[in-house]
VEXDREN-2710 file (C-alpha; in Angstrom, 1 decimal):
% VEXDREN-2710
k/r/px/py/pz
1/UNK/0.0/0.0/0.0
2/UNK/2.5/2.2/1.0
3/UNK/4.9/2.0/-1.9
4/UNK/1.3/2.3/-4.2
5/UNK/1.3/5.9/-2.4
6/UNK/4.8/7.0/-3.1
7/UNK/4.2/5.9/-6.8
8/UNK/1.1/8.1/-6.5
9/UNK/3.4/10.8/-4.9
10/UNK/6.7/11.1/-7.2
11/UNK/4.0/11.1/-10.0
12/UNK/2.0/14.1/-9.1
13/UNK/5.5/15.9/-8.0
14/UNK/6.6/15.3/-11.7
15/UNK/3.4/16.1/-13.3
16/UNK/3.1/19.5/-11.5
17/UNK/6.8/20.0/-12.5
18/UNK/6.1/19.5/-16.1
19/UNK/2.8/22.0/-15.8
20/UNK/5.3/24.2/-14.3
21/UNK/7.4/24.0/-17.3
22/UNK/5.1/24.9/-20.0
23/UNK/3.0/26.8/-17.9
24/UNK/5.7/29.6/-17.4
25/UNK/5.9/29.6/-21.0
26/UNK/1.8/30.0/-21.5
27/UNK/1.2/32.9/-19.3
28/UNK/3.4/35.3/-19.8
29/UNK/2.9/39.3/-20.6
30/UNK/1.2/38.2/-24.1
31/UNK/-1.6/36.1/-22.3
32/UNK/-1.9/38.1/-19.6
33/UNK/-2.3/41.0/-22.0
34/UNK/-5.5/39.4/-23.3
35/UNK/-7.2/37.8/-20.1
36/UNK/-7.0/40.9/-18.5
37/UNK/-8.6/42.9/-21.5
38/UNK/-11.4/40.0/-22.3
39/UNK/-12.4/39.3/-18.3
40/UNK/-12.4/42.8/-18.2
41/UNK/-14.3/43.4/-21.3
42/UNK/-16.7/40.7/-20.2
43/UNK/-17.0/42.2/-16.9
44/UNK/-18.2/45.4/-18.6
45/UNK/-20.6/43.7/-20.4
46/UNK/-22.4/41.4/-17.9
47/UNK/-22.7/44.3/-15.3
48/UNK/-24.2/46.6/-18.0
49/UNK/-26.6/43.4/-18.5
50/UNK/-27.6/43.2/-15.5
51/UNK/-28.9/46.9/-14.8
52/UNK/-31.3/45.8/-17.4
53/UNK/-32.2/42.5/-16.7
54/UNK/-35.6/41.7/-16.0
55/UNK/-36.5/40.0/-12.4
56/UNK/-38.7/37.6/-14.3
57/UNK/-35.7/36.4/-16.2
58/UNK/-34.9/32.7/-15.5
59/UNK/-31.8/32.9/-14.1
60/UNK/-32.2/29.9/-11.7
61/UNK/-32.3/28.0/-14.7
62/UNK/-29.7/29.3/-16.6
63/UNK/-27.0/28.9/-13.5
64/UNK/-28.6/25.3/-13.2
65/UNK/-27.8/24.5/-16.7
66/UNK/-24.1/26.0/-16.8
67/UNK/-23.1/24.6/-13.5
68/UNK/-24.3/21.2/-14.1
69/UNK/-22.4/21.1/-17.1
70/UNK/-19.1/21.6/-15.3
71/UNK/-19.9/19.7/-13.1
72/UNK/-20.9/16.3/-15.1
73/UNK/-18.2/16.3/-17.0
74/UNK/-15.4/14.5/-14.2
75/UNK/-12.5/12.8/-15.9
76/UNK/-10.4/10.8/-13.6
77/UNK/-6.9/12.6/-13.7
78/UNK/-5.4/8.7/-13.0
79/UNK/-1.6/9.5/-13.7
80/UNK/-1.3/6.1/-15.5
81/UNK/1.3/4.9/-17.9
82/UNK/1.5/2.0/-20.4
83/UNK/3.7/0.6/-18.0
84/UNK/1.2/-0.1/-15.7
85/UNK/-0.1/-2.6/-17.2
86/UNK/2.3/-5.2/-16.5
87/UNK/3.4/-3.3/-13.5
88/UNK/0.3/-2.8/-11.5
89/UNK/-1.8/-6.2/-12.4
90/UNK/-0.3/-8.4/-9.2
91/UNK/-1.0/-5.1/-7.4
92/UNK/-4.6/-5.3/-8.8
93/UNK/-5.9/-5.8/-5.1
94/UNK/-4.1/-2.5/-3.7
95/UNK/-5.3/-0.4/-6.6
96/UNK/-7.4/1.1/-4.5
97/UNK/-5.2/3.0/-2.7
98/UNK/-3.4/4.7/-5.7
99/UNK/-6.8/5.6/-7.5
100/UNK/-8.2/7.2/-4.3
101/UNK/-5.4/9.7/-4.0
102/UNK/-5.9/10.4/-7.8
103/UNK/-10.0/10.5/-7.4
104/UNK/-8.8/13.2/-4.6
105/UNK/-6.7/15.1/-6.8
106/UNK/-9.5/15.4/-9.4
107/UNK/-11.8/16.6/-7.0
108/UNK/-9.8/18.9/-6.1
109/UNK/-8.5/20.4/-9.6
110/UNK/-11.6/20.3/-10.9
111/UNK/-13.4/22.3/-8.4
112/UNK/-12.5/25.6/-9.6
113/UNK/-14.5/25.9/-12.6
114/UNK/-18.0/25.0/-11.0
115/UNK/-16.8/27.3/-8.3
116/UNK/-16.2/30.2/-10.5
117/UNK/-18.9/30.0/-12.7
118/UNK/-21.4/30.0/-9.7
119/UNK/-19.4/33.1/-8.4
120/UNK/-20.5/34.6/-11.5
121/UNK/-24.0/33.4/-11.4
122/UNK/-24.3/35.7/-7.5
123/UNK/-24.8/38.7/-9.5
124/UNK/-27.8/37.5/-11.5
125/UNK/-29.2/35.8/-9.1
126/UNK/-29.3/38.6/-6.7
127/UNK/-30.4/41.0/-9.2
128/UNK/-33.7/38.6/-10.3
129/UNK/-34.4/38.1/-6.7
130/UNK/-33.6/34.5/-6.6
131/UNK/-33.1/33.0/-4.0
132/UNK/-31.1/34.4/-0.5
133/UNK/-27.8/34.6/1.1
134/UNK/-28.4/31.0/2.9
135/UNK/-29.3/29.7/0.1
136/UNK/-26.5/30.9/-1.8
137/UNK/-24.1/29.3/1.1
138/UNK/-25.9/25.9/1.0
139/UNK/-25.8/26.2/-2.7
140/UNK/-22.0/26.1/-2.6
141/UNK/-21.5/23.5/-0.2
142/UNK/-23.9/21.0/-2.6
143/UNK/-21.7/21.8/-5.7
144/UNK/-18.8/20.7/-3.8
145/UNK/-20.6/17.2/-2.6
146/UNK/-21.8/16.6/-5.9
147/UNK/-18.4/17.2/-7.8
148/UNK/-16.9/14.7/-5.5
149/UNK/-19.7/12.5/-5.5
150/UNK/-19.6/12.8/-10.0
151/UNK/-16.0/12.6/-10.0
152/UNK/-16.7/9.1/-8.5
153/UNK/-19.7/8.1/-10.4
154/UNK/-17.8/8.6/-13.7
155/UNK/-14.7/6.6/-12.4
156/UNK/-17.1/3.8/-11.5
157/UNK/-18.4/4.1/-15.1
158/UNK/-16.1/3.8/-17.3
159/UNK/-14.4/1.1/-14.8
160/UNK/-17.5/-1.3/-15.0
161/UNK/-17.8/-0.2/-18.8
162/UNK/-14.1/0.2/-19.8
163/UNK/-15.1/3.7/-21.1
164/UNK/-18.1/2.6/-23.2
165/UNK/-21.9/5.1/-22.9
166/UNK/-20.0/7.6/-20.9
167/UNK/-21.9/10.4/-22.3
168/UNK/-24.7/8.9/-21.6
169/UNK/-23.6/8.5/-18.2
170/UNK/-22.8/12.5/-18.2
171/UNK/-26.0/13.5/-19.6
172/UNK/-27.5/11.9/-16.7
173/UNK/-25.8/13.2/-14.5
174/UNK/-26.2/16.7/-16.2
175/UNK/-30.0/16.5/-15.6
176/UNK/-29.4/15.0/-12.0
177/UNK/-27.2/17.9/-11.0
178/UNK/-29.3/20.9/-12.6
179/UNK/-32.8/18.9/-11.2
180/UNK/-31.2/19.5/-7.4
181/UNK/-29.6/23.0/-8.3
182/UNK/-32.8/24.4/-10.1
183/UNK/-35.1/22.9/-7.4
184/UNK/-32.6/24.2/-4.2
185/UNK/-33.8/28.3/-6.2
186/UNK/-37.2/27.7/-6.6
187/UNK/-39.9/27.7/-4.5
188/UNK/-39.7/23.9/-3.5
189/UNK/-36.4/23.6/-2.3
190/UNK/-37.6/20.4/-0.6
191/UNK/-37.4/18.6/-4.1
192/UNK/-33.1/18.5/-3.8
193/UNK/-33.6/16.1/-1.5
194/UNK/-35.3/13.4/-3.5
195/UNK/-32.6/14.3/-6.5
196/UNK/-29.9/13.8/-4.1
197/UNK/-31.2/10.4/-3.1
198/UNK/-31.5/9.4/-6.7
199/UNK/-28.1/10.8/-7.4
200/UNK/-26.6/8.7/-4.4
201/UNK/-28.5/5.7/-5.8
202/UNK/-27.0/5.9/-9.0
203/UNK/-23.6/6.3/-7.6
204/UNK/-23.7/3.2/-5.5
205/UNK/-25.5/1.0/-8.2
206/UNK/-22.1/1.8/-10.7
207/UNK/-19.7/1.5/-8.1
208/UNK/-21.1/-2.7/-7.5
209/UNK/-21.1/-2.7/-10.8
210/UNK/-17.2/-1.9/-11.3
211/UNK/-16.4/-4.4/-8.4
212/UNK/-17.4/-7.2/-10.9
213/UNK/-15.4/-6.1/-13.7
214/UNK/-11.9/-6.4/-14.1
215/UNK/-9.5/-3.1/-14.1
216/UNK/-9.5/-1.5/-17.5
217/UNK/-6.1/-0.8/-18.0
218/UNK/-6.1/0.1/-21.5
219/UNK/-8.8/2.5/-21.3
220/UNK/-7.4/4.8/-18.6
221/UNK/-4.2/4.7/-19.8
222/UNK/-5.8/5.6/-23.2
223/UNK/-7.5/8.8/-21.2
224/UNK/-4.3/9.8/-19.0
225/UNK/-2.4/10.1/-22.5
226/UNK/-5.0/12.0/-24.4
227/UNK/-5.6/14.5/-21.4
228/UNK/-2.2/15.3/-21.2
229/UNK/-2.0/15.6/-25.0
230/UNK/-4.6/18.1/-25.1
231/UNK/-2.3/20.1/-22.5
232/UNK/0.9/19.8/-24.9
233/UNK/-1.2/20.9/-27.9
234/UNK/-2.3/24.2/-25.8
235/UNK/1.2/24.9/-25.0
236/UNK/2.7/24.7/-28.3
237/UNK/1.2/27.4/-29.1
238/UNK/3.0/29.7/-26.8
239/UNK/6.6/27.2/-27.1
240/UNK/8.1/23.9/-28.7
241/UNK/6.9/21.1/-26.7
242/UNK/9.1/17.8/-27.6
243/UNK/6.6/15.3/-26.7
244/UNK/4.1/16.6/-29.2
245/UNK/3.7/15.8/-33.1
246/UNK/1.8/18.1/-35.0
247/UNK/-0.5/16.6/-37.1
248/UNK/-0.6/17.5/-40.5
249/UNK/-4.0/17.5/-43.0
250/UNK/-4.1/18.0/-46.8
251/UNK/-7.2/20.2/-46.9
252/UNK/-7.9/20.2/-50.5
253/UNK/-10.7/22.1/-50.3
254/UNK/-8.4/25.1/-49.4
255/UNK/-5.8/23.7/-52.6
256/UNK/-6.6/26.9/-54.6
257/UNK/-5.4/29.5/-52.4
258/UNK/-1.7/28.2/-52.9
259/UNK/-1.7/28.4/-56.3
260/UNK/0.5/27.1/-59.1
261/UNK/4.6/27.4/-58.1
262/UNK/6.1/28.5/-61.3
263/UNK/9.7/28.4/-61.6
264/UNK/11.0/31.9/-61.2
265/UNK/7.7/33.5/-60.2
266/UNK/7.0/32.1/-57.3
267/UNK/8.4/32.8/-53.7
268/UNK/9.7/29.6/-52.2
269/UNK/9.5/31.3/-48.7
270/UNK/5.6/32.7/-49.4
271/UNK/4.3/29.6/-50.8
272/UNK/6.0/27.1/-48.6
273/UNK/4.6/29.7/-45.3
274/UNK/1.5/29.9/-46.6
275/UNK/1.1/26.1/-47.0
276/UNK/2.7/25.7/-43.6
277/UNK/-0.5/27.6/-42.6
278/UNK/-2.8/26.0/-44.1
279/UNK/-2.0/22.5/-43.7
280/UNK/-1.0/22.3/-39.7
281/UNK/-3.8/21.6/-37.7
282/UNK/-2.2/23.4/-34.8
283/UNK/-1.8/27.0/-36.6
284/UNK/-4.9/26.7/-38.5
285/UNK/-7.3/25.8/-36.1
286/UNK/-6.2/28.2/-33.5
287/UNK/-6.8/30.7/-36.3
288/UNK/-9.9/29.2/-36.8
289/UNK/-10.9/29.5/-33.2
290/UNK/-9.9/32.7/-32.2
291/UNK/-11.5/34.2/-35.4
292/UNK/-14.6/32.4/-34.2
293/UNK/-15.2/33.9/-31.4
294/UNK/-14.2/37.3/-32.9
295/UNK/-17.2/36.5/-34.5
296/UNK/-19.5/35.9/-32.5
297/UNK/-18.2/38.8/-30.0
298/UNK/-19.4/41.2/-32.6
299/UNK/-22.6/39.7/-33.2
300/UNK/-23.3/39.4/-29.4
301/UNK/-21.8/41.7/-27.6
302/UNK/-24.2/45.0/-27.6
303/UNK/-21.4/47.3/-26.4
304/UNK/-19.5/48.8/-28.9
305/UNK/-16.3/49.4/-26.3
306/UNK/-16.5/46.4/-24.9
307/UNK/-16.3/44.9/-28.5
308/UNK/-14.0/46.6/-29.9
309/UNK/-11.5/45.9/-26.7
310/UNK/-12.9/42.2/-27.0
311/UNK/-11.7/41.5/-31.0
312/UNK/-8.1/43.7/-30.3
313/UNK/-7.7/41.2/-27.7
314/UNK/-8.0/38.5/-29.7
315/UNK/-6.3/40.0/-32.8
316/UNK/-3.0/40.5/-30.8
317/UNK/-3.5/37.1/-29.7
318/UNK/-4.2/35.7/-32.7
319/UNK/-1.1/37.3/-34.1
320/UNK/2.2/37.0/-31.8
321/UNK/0.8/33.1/-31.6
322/UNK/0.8/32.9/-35.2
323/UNK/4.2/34.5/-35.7
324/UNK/6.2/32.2/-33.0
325/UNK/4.0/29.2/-34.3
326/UNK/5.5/29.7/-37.9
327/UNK/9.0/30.7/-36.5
328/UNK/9.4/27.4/-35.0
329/UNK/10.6/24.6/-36.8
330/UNK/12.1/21.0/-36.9
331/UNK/16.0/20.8/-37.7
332/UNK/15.2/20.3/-41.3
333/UNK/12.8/22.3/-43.2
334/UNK/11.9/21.8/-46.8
335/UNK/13.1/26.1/-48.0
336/UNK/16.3/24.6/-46.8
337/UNK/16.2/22.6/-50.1
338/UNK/16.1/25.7/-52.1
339/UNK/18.7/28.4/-53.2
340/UNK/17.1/30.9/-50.9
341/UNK/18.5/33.2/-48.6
342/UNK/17.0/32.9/-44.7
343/UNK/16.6/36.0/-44.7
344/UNK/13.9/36.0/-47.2
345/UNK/11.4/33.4/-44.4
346/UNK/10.5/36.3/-41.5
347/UNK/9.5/38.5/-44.5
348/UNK/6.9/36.0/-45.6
349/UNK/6.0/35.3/-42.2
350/UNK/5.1/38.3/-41.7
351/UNK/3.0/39.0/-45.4
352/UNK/0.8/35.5/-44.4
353/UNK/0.2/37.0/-40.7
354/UNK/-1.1/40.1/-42.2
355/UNK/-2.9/38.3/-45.0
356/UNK/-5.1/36.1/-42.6
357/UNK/-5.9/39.2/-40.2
358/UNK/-7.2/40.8/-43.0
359/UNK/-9.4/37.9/-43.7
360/UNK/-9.9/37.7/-39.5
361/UNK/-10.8/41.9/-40.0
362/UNK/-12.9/41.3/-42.8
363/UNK/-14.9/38.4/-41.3
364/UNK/-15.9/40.7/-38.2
365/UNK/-16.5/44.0/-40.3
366/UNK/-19.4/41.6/-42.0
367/UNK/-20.3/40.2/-39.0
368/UNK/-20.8/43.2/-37.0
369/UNK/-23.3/44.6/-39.5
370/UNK/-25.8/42.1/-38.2
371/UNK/-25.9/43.5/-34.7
372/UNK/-24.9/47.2/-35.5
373/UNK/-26.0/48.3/-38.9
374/UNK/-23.8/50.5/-41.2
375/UNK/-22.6/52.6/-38.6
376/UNK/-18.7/53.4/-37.4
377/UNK/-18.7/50.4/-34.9
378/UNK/-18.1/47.5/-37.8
379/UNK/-15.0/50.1/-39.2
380/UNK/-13.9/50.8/-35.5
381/UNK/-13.5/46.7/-35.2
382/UNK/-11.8/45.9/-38.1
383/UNK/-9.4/48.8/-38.2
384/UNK/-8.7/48.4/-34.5
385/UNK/-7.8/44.9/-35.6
386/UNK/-6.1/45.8/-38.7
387/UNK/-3.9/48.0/-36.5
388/UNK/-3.2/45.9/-33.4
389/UNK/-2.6/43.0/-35.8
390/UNK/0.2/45.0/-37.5
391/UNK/1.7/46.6/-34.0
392/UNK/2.1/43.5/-32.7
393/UNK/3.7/42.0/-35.9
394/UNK/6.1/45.2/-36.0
395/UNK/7.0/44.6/-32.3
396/UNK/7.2/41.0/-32.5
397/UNK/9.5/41.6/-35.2
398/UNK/11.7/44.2/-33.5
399/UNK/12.2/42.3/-30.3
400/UNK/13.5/39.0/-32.3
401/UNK/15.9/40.7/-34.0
402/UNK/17.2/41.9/-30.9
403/UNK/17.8/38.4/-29.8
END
């Protein structure tokens, strides 16, 4: 049992070392830049909101909704290795010990999110009248118990299932979990009691269930390795992550934007960056994404500052990760198999950067007219883009040749 624990132990001391790593990477003056301009954006936003929400609004619903959706979704955080399946099998019996440390952990890294997003939910529930400061207190209490007791449930699942129906599982559980939180806000708060006993129910019936079934290695192995994947993918964005292999897709659909490479005519540099672009899922997707919700700031948000500080965000985002993702490469590149000078590749860096924020610019500017009309908002968006895209090329620029 004991050595099970310190297995447990040097595990999570090198898996917070190698968030550690990356992390300081992730966050620095860049991010910061933009989370502090998009909360406070958002902040803006949501307290000009409220001034003129309605008290009939259904905000008990809404808060049920969103919180039960962070809170169904409970992933145990296992720390298993490939290894482990030959190691751990004639320590089958003791398993239990490791797993409940990691069950804790999850718990307890997992919390936040509910956490916050009910913070959130005070305001609107105080300004529709719902509810009152005990049950606000009681409220937060019950999210903790039930992450714990969903972090569990879902462990049980897949366990007894070896991963199979667990969305069906979480959609249960979803319903469960906004069922007690709707009916703790309403006038029958009586009616969480009978959702908690058919919550604690359900819990108990998948954990005999996973007692008859053998450990699923394979699966949570499977699930350890694609959790920590998704965190390398995020921080390659921001910083060359070894472990991680970009994967690479054709998209023919896009095949006419690179054009025909004559001999002569053609910019190796330009037309090797702009496929670059195009055909790594990593780059092209976070473009995607961030352009996105560009989008659908403008045609939400009703407050043209707000906005307009929301999509500069994004755009200097959008650009300084674009320009380090390009920048980085693999020892051997295939410009290197032309008569090209290096000099020539930042320069075409830079044109596809400022080619896809003027698509990014041009996307907004259209979408904006849905919301605002022809009015100087849609122009104030995508020049302020335009402009922060090319500052923060400019600077981006400056500083590396510093280095």
């Amino acid at each position: 049992m004991n050595n099970l624990r310190d297995i447990w132990g040097n595990r999570f001391v090198h898996y917070i070392t190698e968030l550690q790593k990356y992390m300081k990477y992730v966050f620095t003056g860049h991010l910061a830049i933009v989370l502090v301009f998009t909360i406070g954006a958002g902040g803006y936003a949501y307290s000009e909101w409220l001034k003129e929400v309605p008290t009939d609004f259904s905000a008990a619903l809404l808060t049920a909704l969103i919180i039960a959706a962070a809170l169904a979704i409970s992933p145990p955080a296992t720390l298993l290795k490939p290894a482990d399946t030959v190691y751990f099998l004639p320590l089958e019996h003791r398993l239990d010990h490791y797993l409940g440390r990691a069950l804790s952990w999850t718990t307890f890294s997992q919390l936040p999110l509910p956490l916050l997003l009910y913070i959130v939910a005070l305001p609107l529930l105080s300004a529709t009248e719902t509810g009152s400061k005990l049950l606000y207190i009681w409220l937060a209490i019950f999210i903790v118990v039930l992450k714990w007791l969903f972090v569990e449930t879902e462990y049980a699942v897949r366990q007894a299932t070896g991963g199979a129906g667990v969305w069906r599982d979480r959609i249960l559980r979803f319903l469960l979990a906004a069922c007690i939180i709707l009916a703790w806000l309403s006038p029958y708060p009586y009616l969480t009691v009978v959702f908690f006993i058919i919550a604690g129910f359900y819990s108990v019936y998948w954990r005999k269930k996973k007692s008859e079934k053998p450990f699923p290695y394979d699966h949570f192995i499977a699930l350890e390795q694609n959790r920590m994947m998704r965190f390398y993918r995020f921080a390659n964005y921001f910083t060359d992550v070894p472990h991680l292999k970009g994967s690479i897709s054709r998209r023919g659909w896009l095949g006419s934007l690179f054009g025909t490479a004559k001999f002569g005519k053609t910019v190796p540099q330009d037309y090797l960056i702009r496929r670059t672009f195009l055909r790594t899922d990593d780059n092209f997707w976070l473009w995607v994404r961030l352009t996105a919700l560009s989008i659908l700031g403008a045609i939400f948000i009703p407050f043209p500052i707000v906005v307009i500080i929301f999509a500069g965000a994004l755009a200097f985002a959008t650009s300084v990760q674009l320009i380090y993702a390009l920048r980085a490469s693999d020892e051997f590149r295939m410009d290197m198999l032309f008569p090209e000078r290096m000099e020539t590749r930042p320069g075409a860096i830079r044109k596809n950067v400022r080619t896809v924020q003027w698509i990014q610019a041009i996307l907004v500017f259209i979408s904006a007219l849905f919301l605002y009309g022809i009015s100087s908002t849609p122009l104030l968006l995508a020049g302020v883009i335009l402009l922060i895209s090319e500052v923060t090329i400019r600077f981006t620029d400056a500083r590396n040749k510093e280095h």
